[in-house]
Structure formats: structure tokens, C-alpha cells
N, C-alpha and C positions, 0 to 999 in steps of 0.2 A: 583550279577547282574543277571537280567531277561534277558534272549535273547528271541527275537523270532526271526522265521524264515526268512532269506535274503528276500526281494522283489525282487528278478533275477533269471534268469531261471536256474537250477537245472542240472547240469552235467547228458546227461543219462544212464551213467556207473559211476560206482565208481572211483575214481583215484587207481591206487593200493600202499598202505599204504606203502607197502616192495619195490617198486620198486627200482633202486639203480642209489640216488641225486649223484650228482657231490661231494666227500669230500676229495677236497685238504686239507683243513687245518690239523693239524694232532689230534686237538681234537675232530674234530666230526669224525675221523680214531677211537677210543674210545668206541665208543656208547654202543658197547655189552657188554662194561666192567660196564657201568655206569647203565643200563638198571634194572639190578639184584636190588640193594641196593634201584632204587627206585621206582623199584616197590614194596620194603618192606614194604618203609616208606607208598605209598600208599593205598595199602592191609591195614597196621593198623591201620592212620587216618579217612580211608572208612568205619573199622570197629566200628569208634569210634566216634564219632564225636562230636564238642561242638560248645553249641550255641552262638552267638554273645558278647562280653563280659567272654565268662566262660572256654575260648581255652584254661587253663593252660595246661592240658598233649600233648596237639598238640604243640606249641609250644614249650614243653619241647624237643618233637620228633624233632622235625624241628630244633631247636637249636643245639642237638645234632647231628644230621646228619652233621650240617654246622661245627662244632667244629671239628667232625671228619673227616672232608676233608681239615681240614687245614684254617680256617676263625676265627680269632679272634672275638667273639662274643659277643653283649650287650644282656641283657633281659629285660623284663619289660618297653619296651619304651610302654608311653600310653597305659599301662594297660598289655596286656601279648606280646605286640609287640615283634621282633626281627629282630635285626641286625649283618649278618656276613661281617665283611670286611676280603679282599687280597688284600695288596699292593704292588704292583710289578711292581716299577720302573715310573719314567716318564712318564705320560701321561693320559688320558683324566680320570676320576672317572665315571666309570657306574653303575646305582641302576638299576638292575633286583628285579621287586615286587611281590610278590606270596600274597594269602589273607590265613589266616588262619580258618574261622568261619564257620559252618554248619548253615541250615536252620530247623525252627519245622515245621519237614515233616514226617510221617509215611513211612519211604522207602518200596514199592512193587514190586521190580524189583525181585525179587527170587533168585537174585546173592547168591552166598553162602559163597562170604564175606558182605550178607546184615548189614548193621544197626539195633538194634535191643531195641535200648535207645528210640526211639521217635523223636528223631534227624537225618537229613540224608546230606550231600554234594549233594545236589538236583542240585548246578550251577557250580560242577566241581573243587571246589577248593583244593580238594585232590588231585587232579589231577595237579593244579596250583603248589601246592609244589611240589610232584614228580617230576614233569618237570624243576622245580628251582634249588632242589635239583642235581639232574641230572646234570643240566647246570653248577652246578655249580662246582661239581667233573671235569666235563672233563677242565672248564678252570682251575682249580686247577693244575692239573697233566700234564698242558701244558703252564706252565708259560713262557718257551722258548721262546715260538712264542707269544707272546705278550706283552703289557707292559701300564701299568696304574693303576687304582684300581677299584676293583671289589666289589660292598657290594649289599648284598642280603635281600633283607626286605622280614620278615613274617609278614604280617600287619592282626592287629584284628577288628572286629565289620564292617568286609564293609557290609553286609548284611544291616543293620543299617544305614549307611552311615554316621557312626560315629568316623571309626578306624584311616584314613588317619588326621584327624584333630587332633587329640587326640595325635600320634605318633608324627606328624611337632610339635604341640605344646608342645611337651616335649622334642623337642630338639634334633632331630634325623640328621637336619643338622649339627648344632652345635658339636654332637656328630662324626657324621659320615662323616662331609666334605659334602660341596656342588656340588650337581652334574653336569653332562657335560648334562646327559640326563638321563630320566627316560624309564626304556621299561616294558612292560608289556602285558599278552596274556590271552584272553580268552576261556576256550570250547565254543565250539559253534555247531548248528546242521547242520554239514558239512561230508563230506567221510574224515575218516582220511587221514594224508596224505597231506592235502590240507590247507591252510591261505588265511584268508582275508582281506584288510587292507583300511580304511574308505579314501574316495575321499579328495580332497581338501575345497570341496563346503558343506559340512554338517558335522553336529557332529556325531565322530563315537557312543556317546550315550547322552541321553536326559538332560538337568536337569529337577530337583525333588525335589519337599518337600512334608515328611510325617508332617501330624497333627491328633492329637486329640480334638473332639469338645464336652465339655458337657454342655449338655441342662439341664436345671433345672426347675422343674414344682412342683407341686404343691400336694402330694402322698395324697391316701385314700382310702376307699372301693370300690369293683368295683360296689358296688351294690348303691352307690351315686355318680355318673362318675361328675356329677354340681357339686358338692362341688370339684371337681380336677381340676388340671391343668394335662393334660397327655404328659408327653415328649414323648412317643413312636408314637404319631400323631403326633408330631411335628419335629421327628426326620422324620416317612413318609413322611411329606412335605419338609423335607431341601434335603432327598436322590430324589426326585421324581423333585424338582427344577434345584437340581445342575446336571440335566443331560442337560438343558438347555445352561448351561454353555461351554458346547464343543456344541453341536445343532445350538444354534441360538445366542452367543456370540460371536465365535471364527471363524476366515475364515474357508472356507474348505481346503486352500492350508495350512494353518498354524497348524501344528500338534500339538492334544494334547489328554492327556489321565486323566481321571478324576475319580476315584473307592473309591467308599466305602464301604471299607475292613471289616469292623467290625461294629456290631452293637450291646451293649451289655444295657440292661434294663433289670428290674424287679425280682424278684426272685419266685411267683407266679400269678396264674391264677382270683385268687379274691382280688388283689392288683394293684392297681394305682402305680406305682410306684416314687419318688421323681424325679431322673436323667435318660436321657440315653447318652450314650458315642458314639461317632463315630469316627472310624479309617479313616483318609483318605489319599489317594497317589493322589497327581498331578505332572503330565510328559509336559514336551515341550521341543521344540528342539530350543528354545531361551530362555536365563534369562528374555528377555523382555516380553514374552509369558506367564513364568510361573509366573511373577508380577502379571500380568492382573490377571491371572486365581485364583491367594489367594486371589486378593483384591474382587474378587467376589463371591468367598466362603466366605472371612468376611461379606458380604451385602448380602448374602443370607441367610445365618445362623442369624443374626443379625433378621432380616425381618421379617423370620417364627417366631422367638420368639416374637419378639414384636405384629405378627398379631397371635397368642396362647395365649397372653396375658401372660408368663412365668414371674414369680414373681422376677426372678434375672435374671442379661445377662449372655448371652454366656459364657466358658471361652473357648477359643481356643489357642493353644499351639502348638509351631512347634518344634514337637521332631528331623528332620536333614532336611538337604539341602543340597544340590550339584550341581551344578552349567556344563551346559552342556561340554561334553569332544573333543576339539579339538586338533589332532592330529597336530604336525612342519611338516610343507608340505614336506621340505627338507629332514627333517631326516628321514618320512616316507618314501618317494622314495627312498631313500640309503635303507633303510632297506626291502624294498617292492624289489627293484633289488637284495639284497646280498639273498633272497629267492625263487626270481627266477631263480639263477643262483644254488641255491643246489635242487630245486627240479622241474626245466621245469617251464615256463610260461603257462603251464596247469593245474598246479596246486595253482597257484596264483590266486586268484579274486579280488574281490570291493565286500565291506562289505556296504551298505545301510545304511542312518541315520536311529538310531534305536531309539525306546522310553524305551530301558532298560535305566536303569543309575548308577551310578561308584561313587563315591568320589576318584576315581583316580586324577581327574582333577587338586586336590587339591595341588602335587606336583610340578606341576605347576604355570604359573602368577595368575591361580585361587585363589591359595593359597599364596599367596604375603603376606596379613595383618597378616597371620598367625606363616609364614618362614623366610620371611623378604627377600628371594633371586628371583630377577627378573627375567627373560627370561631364564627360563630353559624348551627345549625342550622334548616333550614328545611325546612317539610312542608308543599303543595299537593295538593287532591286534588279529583276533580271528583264530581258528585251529579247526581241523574237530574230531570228536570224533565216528564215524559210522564204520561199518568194511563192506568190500565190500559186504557180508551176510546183514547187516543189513539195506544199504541203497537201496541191490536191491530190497530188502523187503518192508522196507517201505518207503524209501525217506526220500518227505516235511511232511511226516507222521508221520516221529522217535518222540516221549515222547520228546519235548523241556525242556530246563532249568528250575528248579523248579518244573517239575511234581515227583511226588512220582516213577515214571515207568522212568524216567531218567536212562541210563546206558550207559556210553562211554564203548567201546570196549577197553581196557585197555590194549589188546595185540596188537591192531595195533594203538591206539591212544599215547601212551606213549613216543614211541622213536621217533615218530618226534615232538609231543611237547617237550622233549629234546633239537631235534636239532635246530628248529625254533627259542627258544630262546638264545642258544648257537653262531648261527649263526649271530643274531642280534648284540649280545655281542660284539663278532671278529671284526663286522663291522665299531664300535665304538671307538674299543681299539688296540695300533699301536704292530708294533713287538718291543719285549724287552728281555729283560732279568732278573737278579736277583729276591729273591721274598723277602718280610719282611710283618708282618701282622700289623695289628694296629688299633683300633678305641678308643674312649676314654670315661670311662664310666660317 
């Protein structure tokens, strides 16, 4: 998931990361115990990373970890997915989600547990395990005080926005019991320390679909351009059109984001080439918006080639889609209060509709045709990953999500992404007792 930066004004001190929240319960009493182990896991999936699709040793880690805290655990849902459950007793089933997948990013942070594959956790998601992880040690070791069941998904390919579908559709409910609610959190460029959790009235992220479009022309020597049909003109005219599409298409109030990511033609300098290919992302903050916006990348793209004269049509192809992410207003506020009550209402905000996007949604009524189970509530929220150094430094400045210079402060961002989700959890799940594990594979 892309963040960018909040649109609201910027705390002008840091929150302090270590300050010390309110922690009655007696698993977030825990935390220094839990802190060690995951920042192991962290440290070695930051060292190592895989891309979308190719997570086997990360979820191997991941799995293990959850095995070793006591979670009877599935593998391989939807490719290298992972599910631990702890069942313990009467009451509500909560999924805490963590992603598994790294991004192809050349990491330049100069950390000296850099990445050094080609691969980097550019949007935090090592980070997202560790803190899962974590979470999920202290509620482990404190079954006492509460009661219901606990399952922990390692989900693969969100990068892709391909993992969350892939997982439902192989069965993950079916497998692991239907949930009460889904929670899930993201870094974000925030002071550590600090959560922010999306309003009632916008989605806390966009929907989205990636496509590929290839043009077909007509190849030959550069040195007789009339005997060609040139897709790399024709591709300049569909990228130089479709900026019209957000311009003079779309309202100004109605967000949308439209990039073309890729653009790959030719193999030399005195060659016409047959095809070119184009990578494209479109974002909006309504399903109805991000309609509009394909159907006129199909009639744009169509256009150019027919007025190129291109000897075959288009083919265009939508490699994923996700569908914009709204938060249960109810559950958010329960969970938006059980964190302001462990860390001050100064360290709570409102996270702005954003044009990142998730296939989170999916666990959700998003995901109905896919799960088959209705009205399951869903709470996202994002967490600060700057150290009070880093944001008097640079602020709205820090290397956001997905740059190569990304670095969450790992020693003051860790333990309360721990606690934020931990806390959520409690908020969820009643007091109990006995524990018995179970999923079914």
C-alpha cells in the first residue's frame, strides 16, 4: 500500500514514542518481553525480502514464530498465505492481518540491516509482521484475561492486490471460522507513538485497478517510417490523452489519480518496432469513479489506434482491482477510544481519504461473491514510524511509503505498533479463560 502524506496539519513536536500509555490489561504489562523476539523476526525479513507471489522464506518465518507462541497453524492458503489460530473459550473470533510481500525497490537507506537482493519492504510490511507477531505473543501468554479466538493471517501478493482474494478464495473462512471483525494497521509517515484512524465520511483508502495495454503497429526499418505503423507514437498519444481524463473529465471535487507506470517498446534505434506495452494504475475514492475512469482508458486507447491506423485492436487486460476501503464506523470508534484511552487523545488523529489502496476491503462485504459471509466489520488504521530525531528533522519531509530512503525508526516505532494492535484485539475479545488451539486444514 502507497501512503502519502496526511492533508492536516503536522503535530509541531514529535509525540514521545516512550512516553508511558495507560496499561491496565496485563498483556500490554508484557511488551519488553514481547519486543525482543520481534524485532528478530523483523531485522530478518527487512534483511530479506520477497517479492509478491515469491514470500516462501517469510512466511515460513512468520509461521514459525506463530507456531512458536502457541497458534495452531495452516500454510499455503492462496499461495504462501498464513493462518494461526488460539482458541480460547467463548467468544467473539478476531483476524488480526499482517501482509507478507516486499516491493522491486533498490533499498538506499544505509540501515545496516539494508536489503541487498533488489527487493526492499519500501511500505512497512516487515514491520506489519513484527507488530502481529508481537500481538500476538502477549495475547497468547495472557489467555486469562480474555476469551474468544484469535487468528492471525500472513497475507501474500497485496502489493499486487492480488493476495487477499486469492486467500478468501481458497478457503480461509471456511478454514479458520468466520470472523466477528477484521483489524489491521498500517505504517504510515507519522511520529511514532501516534495512530490515525479514517473519519466516517471517506474511505480510509482508494479503489484501484492496475491494467496492461498493448498496442500493435505495424514494425520495419527506421529508415522507411511510411511502410510502418509506429506503436511508440501511438503509445505518446494514448499517455499525452489520458491525462485529460483526470483534467477535463473528472470533477475537481471527485478525486482521481491516473499514471502510466510503464512503458516498454522496441529493442533498437533503427527499428520500428511491432508493439508497445503500457503499465497503468487508476485510483478513486469511489467504485463509481474508478468505472468512469476505465471506461475511458478503453475509448481512449481504442481512439489513438484506430486514428494510427494500427492494424489489430488494443488488447487491454486488468491484472487486479480493489475496491475502495471503508471502515464500521462503530467498530472504529470503539477501537479509535480503547487507543485513546492507552496513549492520550494527543496521540490519536483522523487519517484523510487517501488515494493509496489495499485489497484489505476484500475481507469484508467487498468481498461477499468471493467468501460468501456478509456484514463483517472491518477497522484499519495507520501508526507512526518517525523517531522524535527524525521528524524534528524532517517532518512532512520523511522518504514516504515506497521510496527507496524509507526507514521507520524500528526502536521507537515497534513497541507501539505492538501495542496499537494488541489493544484493538482486547477491545474485541471478552474476559475468559481456558485456552485449546484449532484451525482445520
Amino acid at each position: 500500500m502507497s501512503q502519502s502524506h496526511p492533508a492536516q496539519p503536522y503535530p509541531a513536536q514529535p509525540y514521545p514514542a516512550q512516553s508511558r500509555p495507560a496499561r491496565s490489561h496485563p498483556a500490554l504489562s508484557l511488551l519488553g518481553e514481547a519486543v525482543r523476539p520481534a524485532l528478530t523476526l523483523y531485522l530478518d525479513v527487512h534483511r530479506t525480502p520477497e517479492l509478491s507471489g515469491e514470500e516462501t522464506r517469510t512466511a515460513a518465518l512468520f509461521a514459525e514464530r506463530l507456531t512458536a507462541t502457541g497458534f495452531d497453524v495452516v500454510r499455503g492458503i492462496g499461495g504462501h498465505g498464513v493462518a494461526g489460530v488460539l482458541r480460547n473459550g467463548d467468544g467473539p473470533r478476531v483476524y488480526l492481518r499482517a501482509e507478507l510481500d516486499a516491493l522491486p525497490v533498490a533499498e538506499r537507506t544505509g540501515l545496516p540491516y539494508a536489503s541487498a537482493n533488489g527487493a526492499m519492504h519500501a511500505c512497512g510490511h516487515d514491520l506489519h509482521l513484527a507488530a502481529a507477531a508481537g500481538a500476538a505473543e502477549l495475547l497468547a501468554r495472557t489467555t486469562a484475561h480474555w476469551s474468544g479466538t484469535l487468528v492471525v493471517v500472513g497475507q501474500p501478493a497485496e502489493e499486487t492486490l492480488t493476495g487477499a482474494r486469492a486467500m478468501l478464495a481458497d478457503g480461509l473462512y471456511e478454514r479458520c471460522g468466520r470472523p466477528d471483525v477484521v483489524l489491521a494497521q498500517h505504517a504510515a509517515p507519522l511520529p511514532a507513538g501516534m495512530v490515525a484512524h479514517g473519519g466516517p465520511h471517506a474511505p480510509v483508502a482508494a479503489a484501484s485497478a492496475a491494467l496492461t495495454v498493448v498496442l500493435h503497429g505495424r514494425g520495419g526499418h527506421a529508415a522507411t517510417p511510411h511502410l510502418t505503423v509506429d506503436p511508440v507514437v501511438t503509445a505518446a498519444a494514448v499517455i499525452t490523452r489520458l491525462q485529460a481524463v483526470v483534467s477535463r473529465e473528472t470533477a475537481p471535487a471527485d478525486q482521481l489519480s491516473l499514471t502510466v507506470g510503464t512503458l516498454r517498446a522496441g529493442t533498437a534505434v533503427n527499428i520500428v518496432p511491432d508493439t508497445a506495452e503500457l503499465g497503468i494504475g487508476v485510483r478513486a475514492l469511489t467504485d463509481a469513479s474508478l468505472d468512469r475512469a476505465l471506461a475511458a482508458v478503453d475509448r481512449v486507447v481504442r481512439a489513438e489506434c484506430a486514428a494510427s491506423a494500427c492494424p489489430r485492436d488494443p488488447e487491454l487486460t486488468t491484472l487486479s482491482r480493489s475496491p475502495a476501503l471503508w471502515c464500521d464506523p462503530a467498530t472504529t470508534d470503539a477501537i479509535r477510544a480503547a487507543h485513546t484511552t492507552l496513549y492520550g487523545p494527543e496521540r490519536v488523529g483522523t487519517w484523510p481519504a487517501s488515494m493509496a489502496a489495499e485489497d484489505f476491503p476484500l475481507y469484508g462485504d467487498a468481498g461477499l461473491a468471493v467468501h460468501g459471509e456478509p456484514k463483517i466489520p472491518l477497522v484499519y488504521w495507520m501508526f507512526g514510524t518517525a523517531s522524535p530525531k527524525q521528524w524534528s528533522e524532517s517532518g512532512p519531509d520523511l522518504p514516504p511509503n515506497h521510496s527507496p530512503h524509507f526507514a521507520p525508526d524500528i526502536r521507537t516505532a515497534l513497541p507501539p505498533a505492538i501495542t496499537s494492535l494488541t489493544a484493538a484485539a482486547l477491545d474485541r475479545l471478552g474476559g475468559g479463560a481456558g485456552v485449546e488451539q484449532g484451525c482445520s486444514d
